[in-house]
N, C-alpha and C positions, 0 to 999 in steps of 0.2 A: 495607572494608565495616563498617558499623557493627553491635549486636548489641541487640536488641530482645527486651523480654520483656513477649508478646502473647496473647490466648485466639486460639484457631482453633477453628473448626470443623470437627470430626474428619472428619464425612460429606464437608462441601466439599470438604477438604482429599484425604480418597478418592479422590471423583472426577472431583479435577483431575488430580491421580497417575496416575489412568487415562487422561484424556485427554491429557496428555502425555508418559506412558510415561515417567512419573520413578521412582526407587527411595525416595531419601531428600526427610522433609520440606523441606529446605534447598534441595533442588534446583526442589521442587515449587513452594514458595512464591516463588523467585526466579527459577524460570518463565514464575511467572503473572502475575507482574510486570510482564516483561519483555512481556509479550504483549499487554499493557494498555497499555502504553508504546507495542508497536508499534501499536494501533487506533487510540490518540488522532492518532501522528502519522499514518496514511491518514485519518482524517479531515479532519482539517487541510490535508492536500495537496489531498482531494477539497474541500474548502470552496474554498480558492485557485482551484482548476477551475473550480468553478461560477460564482465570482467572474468569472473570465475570457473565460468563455462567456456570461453575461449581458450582458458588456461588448461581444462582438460579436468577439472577438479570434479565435474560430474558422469566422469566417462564410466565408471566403473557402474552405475547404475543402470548402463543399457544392458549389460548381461543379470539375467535376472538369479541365477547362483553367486553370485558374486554379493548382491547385497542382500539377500533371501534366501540363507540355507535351508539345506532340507533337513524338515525337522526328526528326531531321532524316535527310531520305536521303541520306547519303554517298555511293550509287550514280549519283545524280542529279548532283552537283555536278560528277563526273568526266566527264561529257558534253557 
């Protein structure tokens, strides 16, 4: 980890401590980081999504035989 020297904003930094129940600034700022990190990448996955649905690659799932056959009577074959 590298070691930066930055202005913070006291109040932000409060209330992000609060919102992720950190103690120390170190914790807090590399947090929130991390949490930024994780939005971008569900964004991205949900971009990819939308892409794929646009495409039509989820179309077959609106008819429900299509990707839920019906399952076979095993009681019947025995007959």
């Amino acid at each position: 980890m590298a070691k930066k020297l930055i202005d913070i904003d006291e109040d932000a930094l409060a209330a992000a401590a609060e919102v992720y129940g950190t103690d120390t600034m170190k914790d807090t700022v590399n947090t929130a980081l991390a949490e930024a990190a994780a939005v971008l990448r569900r964004r991205q996955a949900l971009s990819r999504l939308r892409r794929r649905a646009l495409a039509g690659q989820f179309d077959d799932l609106y008819e429900k035989d299509t990707y839920r056959p019906k399952p076979v009577d095993v009681g019947a074959a025995a007959r």
